[in-house]
C-alpha positions, 0 to 999 in steps of 0.5 A: 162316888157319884155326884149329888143333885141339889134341887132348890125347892124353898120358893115361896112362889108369890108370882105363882100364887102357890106351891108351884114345886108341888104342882101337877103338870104331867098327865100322871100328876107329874111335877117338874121336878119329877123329870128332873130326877128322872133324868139326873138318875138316868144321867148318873146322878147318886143322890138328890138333895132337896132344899125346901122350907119347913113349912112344907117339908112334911107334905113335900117329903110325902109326896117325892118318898112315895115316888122315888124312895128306893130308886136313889138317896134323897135328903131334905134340908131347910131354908131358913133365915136364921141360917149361917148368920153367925152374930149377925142380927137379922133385920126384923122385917126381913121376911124373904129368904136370902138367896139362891147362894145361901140355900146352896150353902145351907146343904154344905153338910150332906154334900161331900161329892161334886154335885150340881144345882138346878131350880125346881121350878124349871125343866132342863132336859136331858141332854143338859143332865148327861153334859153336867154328870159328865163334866161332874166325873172327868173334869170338876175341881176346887179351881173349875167350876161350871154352868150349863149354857143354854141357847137363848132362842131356846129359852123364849117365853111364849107369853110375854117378856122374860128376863135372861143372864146372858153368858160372856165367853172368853175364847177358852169358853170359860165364863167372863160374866152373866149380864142380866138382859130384861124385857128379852122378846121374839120378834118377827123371828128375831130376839131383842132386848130392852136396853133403857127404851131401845132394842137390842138384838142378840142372837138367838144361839147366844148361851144364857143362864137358867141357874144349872151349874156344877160344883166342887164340894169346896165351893161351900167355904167360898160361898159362906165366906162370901154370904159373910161379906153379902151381910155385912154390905147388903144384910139390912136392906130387906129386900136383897138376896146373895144370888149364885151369879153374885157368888160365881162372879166373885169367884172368877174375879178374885181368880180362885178358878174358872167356870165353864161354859157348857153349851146344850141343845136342850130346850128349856122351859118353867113355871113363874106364873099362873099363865104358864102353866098350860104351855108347860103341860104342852111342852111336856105332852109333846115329849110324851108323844115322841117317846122321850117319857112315858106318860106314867113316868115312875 
């Protein structure tokens, strides 16, 4: 059985200002999703699971049919908030969605096989999409896990600040933990970090996070039991979300597994505010020109 792809499409883009899943950013009106699929089917991906609202599913659905329909399964689940609250009643003015944990949960019925979540919003490479298949068929179990770690001077914004989960390794390369670094910058062909009001540099090889990680299907037990638990400390403050670190955290400390650390090459880059859109487009024109994709690429 081929591993499934889970793609979280359910954002709601309010730094972006729009649906930026469905936005153009390839010179054929490809989005950023369209190479990740594009890649993962290449890579040996079986199926794609898409994660989106209802409020968009039906132009979403449209526009991803018409182009992959027949190349590979796809299923489309919700997000809502409703979901897999059992009896807990749900504060009134919750109006966010509740995390990227809950979105991985709420696929739990159309995924059986190991499969690998990505976000939408994020171009990851291919090398990252063979190291994960690879992972997904020889080494996946319900006591390991992994992620996909990237290269933090691989991850830079060129516009401004960014925020980046760096990865603690132990010596066997299994996680530890991912420690959320804020106001990550270059500076003078160095990177650092904003501790309080003094910087600090890292290196520009140390892996970070950018939500790639690869799962057994008996991760949806751990994660509903944990979003239980998430509901009853964290459900009615508006505002907080059960995340994936949050999850894999747990699972780590209570010694359910290990998750691995898979270091890529690759170079990343996504779309979190209007300004960014240009230097998407050039990353991507750029790959274009050394033949890595066709500039029609379906």
């Amino acid at each position: 059985m081929k591993p499934a792809l889970l793609v979280l499409a359910a954002g709601m883009g309010s730094r972006y200002g729009g649906i930026k899943q469905m936005d153009s950013f390839g010179p054929s009106g490809e989005t950023i999703i369209d190479y990740s699929i594009f890649d993962a089917i290449e890579s040996g991906f079986g199926k794609i699971v898409f994660i989106v609202r209802e409020s968009f599913r039906e132009e979403f659905q449209k526009m991803f049919d018409a182009k992959i329909k027949g190349r590979v399964e796809t299923v489309y689940v919700n997000q809502e908030m409703d979901m897999f609250l059992g009896s807990y009643q749900m504060p009134p003015e919750r109006t966010k969605p509740w995390g990227t944990a809950h979105a991985v949960l709420c696929a739990r019925d159309v995924i059986k096989e190991p499969f690998a979540v990505i976000n939408a919003d994020d171009f990851y490479g291919k090398d990252a999409f063979r190291k994960c298949v690879d992972f997904l068929n020889r080494e996946v179990s319900p006591q390991k896990y992994c992620i996909i770690g990237y290269e933090l001077g691989n991850t830079i914004s060129p516009n401004g600040t960014v925020s980046r989960g760096v990865c603690e390794v132990d010596s066997q390369n299994n996680l530890v933990e991912i420690v959320e670094r804020t106001k990550v910058y270059p500076d003078h062909g160095k990177i650092f970090f904003m501790d309080e009001d003094r910087p600090v540099e890292v290196g520009a090889h140390t892996p970070v996070s950018m939500n790639f990680w690869g799962f057994d299907s008996t991760v949806f037990d751990f994660i509903e039991k944990q979003f239980g638990e998430f509901l009853v400390q964290q459900g009615q403050d508006p505002k907080a979300e059960f995340f994936i670190p949050l999850a894999a955290d747990n699972f780590i400390h209570s010694k359910k597994g290990t998750i691995k650390v898979i270091p890529t090459s690759a170079k990343w880059f996504g779309v979190t505010y209007r300004e960014d859109a240009p230097f998407v487009q050039e990353s991507i024109k750029a790959l274009i020109d050394e033949g890595v994709y066709s500039k029609a690429l379906w």
